[in-house]
C-alpha positions as CSV (number, residue, x, y, z in Angstrom):
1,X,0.4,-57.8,0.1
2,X,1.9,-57.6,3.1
3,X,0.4,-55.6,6.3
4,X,1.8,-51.8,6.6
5,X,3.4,-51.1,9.5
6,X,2.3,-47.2,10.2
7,X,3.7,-45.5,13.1
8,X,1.3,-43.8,15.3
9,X,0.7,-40.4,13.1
10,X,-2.5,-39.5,12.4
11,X,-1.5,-37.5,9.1
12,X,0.6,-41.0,7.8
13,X,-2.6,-43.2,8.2
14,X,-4.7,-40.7,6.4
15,X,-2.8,-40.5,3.8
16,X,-1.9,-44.3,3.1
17,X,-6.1,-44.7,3.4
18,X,-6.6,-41.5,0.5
19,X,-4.3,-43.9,-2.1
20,X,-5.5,-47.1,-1.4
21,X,-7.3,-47.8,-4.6
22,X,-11.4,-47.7,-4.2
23,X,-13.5,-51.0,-4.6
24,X,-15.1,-50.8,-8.4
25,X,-18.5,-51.5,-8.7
26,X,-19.5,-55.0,-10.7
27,X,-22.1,-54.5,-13.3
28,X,-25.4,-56.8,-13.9
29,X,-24.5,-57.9,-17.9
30,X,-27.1,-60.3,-18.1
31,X,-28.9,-59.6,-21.9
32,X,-32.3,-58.5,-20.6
33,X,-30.4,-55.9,-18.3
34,X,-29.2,-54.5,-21.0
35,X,-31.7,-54.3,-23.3
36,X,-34.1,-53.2,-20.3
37,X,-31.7,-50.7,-20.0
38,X,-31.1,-51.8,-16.0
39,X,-27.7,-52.2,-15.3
40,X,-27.6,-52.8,-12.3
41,X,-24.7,-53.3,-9.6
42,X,-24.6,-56.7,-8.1
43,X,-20.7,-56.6,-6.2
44,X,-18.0,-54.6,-5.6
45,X,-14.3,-55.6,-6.9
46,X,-11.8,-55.1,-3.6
47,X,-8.3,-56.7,-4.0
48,X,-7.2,-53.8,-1.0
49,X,-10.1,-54.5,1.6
50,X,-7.3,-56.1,4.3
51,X,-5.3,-53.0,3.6
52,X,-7.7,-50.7,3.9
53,X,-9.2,-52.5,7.2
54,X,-5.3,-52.9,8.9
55,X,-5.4,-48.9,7.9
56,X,-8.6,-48.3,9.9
57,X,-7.9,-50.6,12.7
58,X,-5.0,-48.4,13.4
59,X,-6.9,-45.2,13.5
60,X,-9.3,-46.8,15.7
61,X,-6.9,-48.6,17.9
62,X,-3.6,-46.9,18.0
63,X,-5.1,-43.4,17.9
64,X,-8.6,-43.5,18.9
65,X,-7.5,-42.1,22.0
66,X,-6.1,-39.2,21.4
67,X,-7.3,-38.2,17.6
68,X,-11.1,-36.9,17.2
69,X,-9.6,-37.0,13.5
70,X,-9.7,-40.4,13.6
71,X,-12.3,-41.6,14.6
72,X,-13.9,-38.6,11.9
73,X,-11.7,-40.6,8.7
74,X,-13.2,-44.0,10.3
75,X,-17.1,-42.6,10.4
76,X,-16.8,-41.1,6.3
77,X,-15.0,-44.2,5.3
78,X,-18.3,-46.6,7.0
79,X,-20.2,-43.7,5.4
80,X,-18.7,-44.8,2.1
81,X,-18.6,-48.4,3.2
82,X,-22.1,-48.2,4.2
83,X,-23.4,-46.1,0.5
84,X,-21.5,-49.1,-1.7
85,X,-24.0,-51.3,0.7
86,X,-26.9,-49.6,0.1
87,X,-26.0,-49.9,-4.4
88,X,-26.2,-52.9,-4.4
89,X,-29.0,-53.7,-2.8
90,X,-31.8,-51.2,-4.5
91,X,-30.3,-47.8,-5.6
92,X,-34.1,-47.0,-4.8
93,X,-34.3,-48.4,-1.5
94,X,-35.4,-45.9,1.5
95,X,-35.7,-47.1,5.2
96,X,-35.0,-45.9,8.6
97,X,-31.1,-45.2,8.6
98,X,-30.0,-46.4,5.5
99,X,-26.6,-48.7,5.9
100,X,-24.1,-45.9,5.1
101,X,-26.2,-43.8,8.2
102,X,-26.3,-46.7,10.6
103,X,-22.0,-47.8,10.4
104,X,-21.0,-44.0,10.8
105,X,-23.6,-43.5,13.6
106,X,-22.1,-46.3,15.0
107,X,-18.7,-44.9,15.1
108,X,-19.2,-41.8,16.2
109,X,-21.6,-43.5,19.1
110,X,-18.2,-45.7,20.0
111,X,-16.2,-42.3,19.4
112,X,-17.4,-40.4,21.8
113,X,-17.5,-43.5,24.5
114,X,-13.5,-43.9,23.5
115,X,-12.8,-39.9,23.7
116,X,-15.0,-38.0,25.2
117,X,-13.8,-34.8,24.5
118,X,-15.7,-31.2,23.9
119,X,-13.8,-31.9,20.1
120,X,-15.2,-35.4,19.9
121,X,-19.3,-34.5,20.7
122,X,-18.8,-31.4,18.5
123,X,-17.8,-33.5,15.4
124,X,-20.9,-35.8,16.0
125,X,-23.0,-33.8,16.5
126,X,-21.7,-31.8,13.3
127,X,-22.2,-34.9,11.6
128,X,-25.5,-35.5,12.8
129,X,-26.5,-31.6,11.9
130,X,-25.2,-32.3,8.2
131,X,-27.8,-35.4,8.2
132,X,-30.6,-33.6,9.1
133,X,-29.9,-30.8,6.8
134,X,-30.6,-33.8,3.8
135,X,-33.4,-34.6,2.2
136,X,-34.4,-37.0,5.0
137,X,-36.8,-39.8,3.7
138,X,-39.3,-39.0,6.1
139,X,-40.6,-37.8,9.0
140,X,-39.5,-41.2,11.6
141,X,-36.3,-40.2,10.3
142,X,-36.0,-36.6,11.0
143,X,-37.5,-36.6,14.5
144,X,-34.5,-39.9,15.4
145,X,-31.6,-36.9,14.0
146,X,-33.2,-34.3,16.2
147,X,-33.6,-37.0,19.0
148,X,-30.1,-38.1,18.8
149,X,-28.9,-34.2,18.3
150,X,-30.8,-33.6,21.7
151,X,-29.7,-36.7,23.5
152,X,-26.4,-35.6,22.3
153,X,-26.1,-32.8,24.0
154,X,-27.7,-33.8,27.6
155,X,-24.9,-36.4,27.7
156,X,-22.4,-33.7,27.0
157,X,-24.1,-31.7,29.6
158,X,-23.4,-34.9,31.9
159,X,-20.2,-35.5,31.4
160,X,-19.2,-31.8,32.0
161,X,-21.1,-31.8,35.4
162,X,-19.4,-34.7,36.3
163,X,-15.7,-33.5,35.9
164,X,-14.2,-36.0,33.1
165,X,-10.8,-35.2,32.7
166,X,-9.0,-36.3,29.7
167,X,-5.3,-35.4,29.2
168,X,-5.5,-33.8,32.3
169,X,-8.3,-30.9,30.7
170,X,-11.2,-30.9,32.1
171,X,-14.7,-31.4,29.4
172,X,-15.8,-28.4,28.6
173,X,-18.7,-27.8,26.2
174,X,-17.6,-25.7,23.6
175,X,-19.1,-22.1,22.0
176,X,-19.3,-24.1,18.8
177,X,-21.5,-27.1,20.2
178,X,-23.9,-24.7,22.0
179,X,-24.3,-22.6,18.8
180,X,-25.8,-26.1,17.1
181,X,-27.5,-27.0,20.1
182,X,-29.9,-23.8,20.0
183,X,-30.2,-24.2,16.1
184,X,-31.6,-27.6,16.5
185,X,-33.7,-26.3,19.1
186,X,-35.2,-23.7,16.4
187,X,-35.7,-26.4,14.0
188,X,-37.3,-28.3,16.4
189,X,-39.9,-25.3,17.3
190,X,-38.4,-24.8,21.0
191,X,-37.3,-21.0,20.6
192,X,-37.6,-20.3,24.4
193,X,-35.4,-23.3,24.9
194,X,-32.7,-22.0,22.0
195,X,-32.5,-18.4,23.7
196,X,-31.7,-20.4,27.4
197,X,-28.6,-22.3,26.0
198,X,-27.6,-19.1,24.2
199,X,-27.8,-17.3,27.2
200,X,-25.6,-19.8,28.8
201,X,-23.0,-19.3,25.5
202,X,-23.1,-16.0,26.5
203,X,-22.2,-16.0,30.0
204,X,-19.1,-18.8,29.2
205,X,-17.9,-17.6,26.0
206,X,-18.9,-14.0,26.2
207,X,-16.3,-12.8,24.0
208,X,-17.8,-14.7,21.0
209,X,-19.7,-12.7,18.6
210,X,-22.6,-15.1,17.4
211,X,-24.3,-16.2,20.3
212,X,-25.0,-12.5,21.1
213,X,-26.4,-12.4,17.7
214,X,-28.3,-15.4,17.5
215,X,-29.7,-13.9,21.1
216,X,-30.8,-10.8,19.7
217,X,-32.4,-12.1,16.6
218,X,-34.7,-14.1,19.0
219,X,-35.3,-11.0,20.9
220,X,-36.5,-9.6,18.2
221,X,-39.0,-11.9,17.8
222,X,-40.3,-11.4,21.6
223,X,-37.9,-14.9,22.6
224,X,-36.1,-14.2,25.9
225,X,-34.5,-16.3,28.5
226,X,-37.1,-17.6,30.8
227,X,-35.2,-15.4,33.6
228,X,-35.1,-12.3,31.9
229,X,-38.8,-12.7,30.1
230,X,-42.1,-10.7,31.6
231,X,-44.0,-11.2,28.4
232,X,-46.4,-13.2,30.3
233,X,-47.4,-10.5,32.8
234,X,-48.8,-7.9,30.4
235,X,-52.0,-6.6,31.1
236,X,-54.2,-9.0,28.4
237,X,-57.2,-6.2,29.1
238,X,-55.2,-3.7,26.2
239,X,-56.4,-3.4,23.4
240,X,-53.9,-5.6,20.1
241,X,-52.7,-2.0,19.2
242,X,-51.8,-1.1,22.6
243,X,-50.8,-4.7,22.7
244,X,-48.3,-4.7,19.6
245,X,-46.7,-1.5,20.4
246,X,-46.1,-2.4,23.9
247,X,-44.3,-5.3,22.8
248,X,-42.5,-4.0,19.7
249,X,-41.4,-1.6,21.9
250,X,-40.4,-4.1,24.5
251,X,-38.8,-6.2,22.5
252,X,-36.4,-3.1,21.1
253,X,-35.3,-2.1,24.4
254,X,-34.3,-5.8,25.5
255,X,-32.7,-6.2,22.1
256,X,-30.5,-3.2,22.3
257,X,-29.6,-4.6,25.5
258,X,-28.3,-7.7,24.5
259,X,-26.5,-6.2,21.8
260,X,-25.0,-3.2,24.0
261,X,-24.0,-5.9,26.3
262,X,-22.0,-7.9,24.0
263,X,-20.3,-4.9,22.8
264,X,-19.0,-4.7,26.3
265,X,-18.0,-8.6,26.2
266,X,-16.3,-8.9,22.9
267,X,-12.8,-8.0,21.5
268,X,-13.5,-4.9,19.3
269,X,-11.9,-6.0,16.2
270,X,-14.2,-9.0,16.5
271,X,-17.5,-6.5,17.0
272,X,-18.4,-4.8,13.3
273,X,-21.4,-7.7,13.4
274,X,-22.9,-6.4,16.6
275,X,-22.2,-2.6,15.4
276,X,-24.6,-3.8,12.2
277,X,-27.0,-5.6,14.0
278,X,-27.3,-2.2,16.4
279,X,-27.4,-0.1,13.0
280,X,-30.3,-1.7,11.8
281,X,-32.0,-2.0,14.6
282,X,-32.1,1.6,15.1
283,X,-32.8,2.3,11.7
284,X,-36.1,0.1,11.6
285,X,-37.4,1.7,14.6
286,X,-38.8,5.0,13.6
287,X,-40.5,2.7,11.3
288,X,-43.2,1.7,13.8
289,X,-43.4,4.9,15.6
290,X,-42.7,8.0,13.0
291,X,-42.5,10.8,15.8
292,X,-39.1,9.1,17.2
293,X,-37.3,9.8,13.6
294,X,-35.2,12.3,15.7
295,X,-34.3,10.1,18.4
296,X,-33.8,7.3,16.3
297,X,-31.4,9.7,14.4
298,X,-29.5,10.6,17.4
299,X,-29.2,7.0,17.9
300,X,-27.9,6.1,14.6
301,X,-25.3,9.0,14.7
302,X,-23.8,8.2,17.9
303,X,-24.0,4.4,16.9
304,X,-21.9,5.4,13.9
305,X,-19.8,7.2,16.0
306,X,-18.8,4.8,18.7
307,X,-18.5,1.6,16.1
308,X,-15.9,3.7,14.2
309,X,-14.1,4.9,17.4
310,X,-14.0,1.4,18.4
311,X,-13.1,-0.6,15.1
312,X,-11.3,2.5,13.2
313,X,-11.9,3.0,9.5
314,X,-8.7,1.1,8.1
315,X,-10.9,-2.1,10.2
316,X,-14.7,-1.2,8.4
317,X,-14.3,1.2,5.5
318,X,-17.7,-0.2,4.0
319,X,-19.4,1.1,7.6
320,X,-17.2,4.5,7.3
321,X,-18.7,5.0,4.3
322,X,-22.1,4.0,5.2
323,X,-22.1,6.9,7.7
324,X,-20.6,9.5,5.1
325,X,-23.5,8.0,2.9
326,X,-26.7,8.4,5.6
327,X,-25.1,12.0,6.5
328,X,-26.2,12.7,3.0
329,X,-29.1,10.9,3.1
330,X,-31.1,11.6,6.4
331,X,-29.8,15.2,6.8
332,X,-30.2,16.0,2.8
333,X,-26.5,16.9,2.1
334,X,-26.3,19.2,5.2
335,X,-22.9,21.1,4.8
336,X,-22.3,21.1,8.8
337,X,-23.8,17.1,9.3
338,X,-21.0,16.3,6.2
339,X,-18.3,18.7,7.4
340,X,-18.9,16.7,11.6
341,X,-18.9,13.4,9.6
342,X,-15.8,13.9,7.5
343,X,-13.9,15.6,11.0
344,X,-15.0,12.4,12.4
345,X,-13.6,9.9,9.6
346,X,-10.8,11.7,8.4
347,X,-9.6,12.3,12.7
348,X,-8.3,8.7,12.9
349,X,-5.2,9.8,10.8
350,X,-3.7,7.0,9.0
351,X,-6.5,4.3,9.7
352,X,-8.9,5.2,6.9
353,X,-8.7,4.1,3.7
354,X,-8.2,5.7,0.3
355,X,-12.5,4.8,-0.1
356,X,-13.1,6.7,3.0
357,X,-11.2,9.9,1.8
358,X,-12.2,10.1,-1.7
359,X,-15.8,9.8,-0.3
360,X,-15.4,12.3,2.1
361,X,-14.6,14.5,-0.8
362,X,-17.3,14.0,-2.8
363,X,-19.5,14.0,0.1
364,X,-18.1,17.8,0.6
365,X,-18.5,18.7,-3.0
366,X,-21.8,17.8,-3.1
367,X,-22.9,19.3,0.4
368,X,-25.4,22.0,0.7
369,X,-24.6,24.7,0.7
370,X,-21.6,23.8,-1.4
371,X,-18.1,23.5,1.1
372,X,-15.5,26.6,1.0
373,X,-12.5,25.9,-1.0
374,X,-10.5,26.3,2.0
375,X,-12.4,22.8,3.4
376,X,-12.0,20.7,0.4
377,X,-8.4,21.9,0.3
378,X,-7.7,20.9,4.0
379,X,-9.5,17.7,3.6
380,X,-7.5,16.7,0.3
381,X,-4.0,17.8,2.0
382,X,-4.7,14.8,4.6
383,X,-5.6,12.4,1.6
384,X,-2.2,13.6,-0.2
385,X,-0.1,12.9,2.9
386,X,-1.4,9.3,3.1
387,X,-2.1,8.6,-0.3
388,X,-0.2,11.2,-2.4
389,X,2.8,8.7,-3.5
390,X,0.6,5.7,-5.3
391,X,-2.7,6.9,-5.8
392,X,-3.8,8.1,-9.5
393,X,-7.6,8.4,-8.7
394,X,-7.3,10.7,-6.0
395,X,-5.0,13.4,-8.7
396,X,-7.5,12.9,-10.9
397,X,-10.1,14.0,-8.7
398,X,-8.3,16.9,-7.7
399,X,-8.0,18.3,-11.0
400,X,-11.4,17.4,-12.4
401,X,-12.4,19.3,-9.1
402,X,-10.6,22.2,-9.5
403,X,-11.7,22.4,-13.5
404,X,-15.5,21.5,-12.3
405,X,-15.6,25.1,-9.8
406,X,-13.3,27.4,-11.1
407,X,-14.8,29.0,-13.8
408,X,-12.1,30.9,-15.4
409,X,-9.0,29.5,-14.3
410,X,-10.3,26.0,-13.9
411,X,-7.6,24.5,-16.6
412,X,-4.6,26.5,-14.7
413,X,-5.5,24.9,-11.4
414,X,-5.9,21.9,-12.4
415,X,-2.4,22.1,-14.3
416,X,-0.9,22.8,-11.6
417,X,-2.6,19.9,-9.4
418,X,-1.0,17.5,-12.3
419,X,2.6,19.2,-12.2
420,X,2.3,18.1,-8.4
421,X,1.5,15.0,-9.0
422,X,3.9,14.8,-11.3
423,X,6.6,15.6,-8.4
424,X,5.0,13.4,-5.6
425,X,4.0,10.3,-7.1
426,X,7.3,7.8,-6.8
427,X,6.7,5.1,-9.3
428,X,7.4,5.7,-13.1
429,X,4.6,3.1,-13.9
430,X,2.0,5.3,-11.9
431,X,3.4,8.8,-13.5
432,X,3.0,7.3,-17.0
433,X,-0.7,5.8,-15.9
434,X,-1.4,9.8,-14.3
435,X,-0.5,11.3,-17.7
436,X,-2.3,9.1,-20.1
437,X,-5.7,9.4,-18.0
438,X,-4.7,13.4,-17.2
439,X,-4.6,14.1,-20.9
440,X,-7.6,11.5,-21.5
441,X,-9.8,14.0,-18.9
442,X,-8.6,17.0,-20.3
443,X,-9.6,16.0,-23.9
444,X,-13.0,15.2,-22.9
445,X,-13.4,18.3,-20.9
């Protein structure tokens, strides 16, 4: 067969090297194999290996440049390449970098030497975090990952401090790169080192979400940034109560810092994890110190408060809901705490969700004392005006309400909340739906 002739598109090579045929494995068919029941695989059958080398040549050669892709569909194919290898020697067989390992690191070594791009160290060292994620021999192996992980990244550090351009951009390490730098650091039981390079994500990429909550986790924990950390100059003469308070407490306040400080950084639609994060952080603490359940109330509310004035509840009805629900909770079904809550929700006009509103009328319904009439009704007029026209659950409501409170004339109002319906909602579809589960309701009742 004659040798392709592939233009110098990255999408065209990977796709001639997908239908290239794959070698086929050549059996052991000796007779004691077989009764021994050990087939095993002595060769490989490969009537396209030229092709399939001509097709990798090209990605190496003609686009190796300027395609981290390439050099990424080189690396799995020697992974491949390397696992055929490894067959046909002993299936069994476990050493130091097995074949398949030992080509793709190779690659990726020449990759990054060819293209050194932010792109091109991310995808190794991707590669390299999916290798030590398996279920590594032993431990030689593991610690040579997590040394070339780490070596990894002080050469990226290098070539960003000394200005490589390439395609006239300068290298830059990316958010993505530091994110698996501090993991491998945890792995590798160097928290205080993790929380540095996440500090550092922070202060290039502070409008990324994760680092600020990979920083506060470690916070948590009592991990800061060696410039931000005084855990070393507490006075060792308390006593471990005094001790453990001092530092759960310490370690709240520099959490809720971080985390208050990323809200700041980051876009708000991109924020509900830091809002969470904040949530539950707040909610744990009167758990160590039960005389702050106030404060720690106050602090949940106006949490609630500000993460829905900043996302809206169209962006986060799940945490809209969550409020409605701990209204209920904490304050046990407080009329005025529900009435403030559903004000709250329900103020953000068309943002909120059919969820939110139907659970701001229960929550009302179920208040204590019980809401005025004249409450529910104003509440459900908003919920009608935005989802009046399409939705049959919140009719239904309405009219199971008004039969649930009005004692005498329960049926007639709620006859007369189905003859609206009737009038508002548009599609015949939905109108047939409201009737069949009206009458169903009524039945029952």
């Amino acid at each position: 067969m004659s040798k392709p002739k592939l233009s110098a598109s990255l999408s065209l090579h990977l796709q001639f090297l997908q239908t290239i045929p794959k070698p086929t494995p050549i059996f052991n068919t000796k007779s004691y194999a077989l009764k021994e029941k050990q087939r095993h695989i002595t060769g490989y059958q490969d009537p396209f290996k030229d092709l399939r080398e001509e097709v990798l040549k090209g990605l190496r050669e003609k686009l190796g440049g300027v395609e981290e892709d390439a050099w990424v569909a080189v690396a799995s194919e020697a992974l491949r390449a390397g696992e055929r290898e490894r067959l046909i020697h002993n299936p069994k067989m476990k050493t130091q970098h097995s074949p398949c390992e030992r080509k793709a690191l190779a690659v990726y070594e020449r990759a990054i030497e060819s293209l050194p791009t932010a792109r091109m160290y991310l995808k190794y060292a991707q590669f390299l975090r999916e290798r030590a994620a398996h279920d590594l021999p032993n431990d030689k192996e593991k610690k040579d990952i997590s040394r070339r992980l780490l070596n990894l990244f002080r050469r990226a550090v290098a070539t960003q401090k000394s200005g490589v351009m390439h395609a006239k951009c300068p290298f830059t390490i990316s958010s993505d790169l530091y994110l698996i730098w501090a993991d491998s650091l945890i792995r590798l039981g160097l928290p205080l080192e993790a929380a540095e390079i996440l500090n550092k994500s922070t202060e290039e990429y502070p409008s990324n979400p994760i680092p600020w909550m990979r920083l506060a986790e470690l916070s948590m924990r009592g991990i800061f940034p060696k410039d931000n950390s005084k855990l070393n100059e507490r006075n060792v003469a308390k006593t471990k109560k005094s001790f453990f308070e001092d530092m759960m407490k310490e370690n709240y306040t520099r959490t809720v810092s971080i985390l208050e400080k990323g809200l700041r950084s980051v876009p708000a639609k991109d924020s509900k994890p830091l809002w969470l994060r904040l949530l539950f952080l707040h909610t744990g603490e009167h758990m160590h110190d039960p005389s702050k359940v106030a404060a720690s109330h106050l602090a949940i509310e106006k949490t609630f408060k500000s993460a829905l004035a900043s996302l809206g509840t169209s962006a986060a009805p799940d945490l809209a809901i969550s409020y409605l629900d701990w209204c209920v909770v904490s304050n046990g079904a407080s009329l005025t705490q529900i009435s403030a809550a559903v004000r709250t929700m329900l103020g953000y006009g068309s943002s909120a969700s059919l969820g939110v509103h139907m659970r701001c009328l229960e929550a009302l319904a179920c208040a204590q004392p019980p809401a005025s009439t004249k409450d529910i009704t104003l509440a459900s007029e908003k919920s009608i005006d935005r989802f009046g026209k399409q939705s049959v659950d919140l009719w239904l409501w309405l009219a199971r309400w008004e039969m649930r409170t009005c004692d005498s004339g329960g049926a007639a109002a709620a006859a007369k909340i189905a003859w609206r319906a009737e009038k508002v909602l548009e599609e015949p579809s939905v109108k047939s739906e409201f009737r069949r589960r009206y009458r169903d309701m009524v039945g029952d009742v």
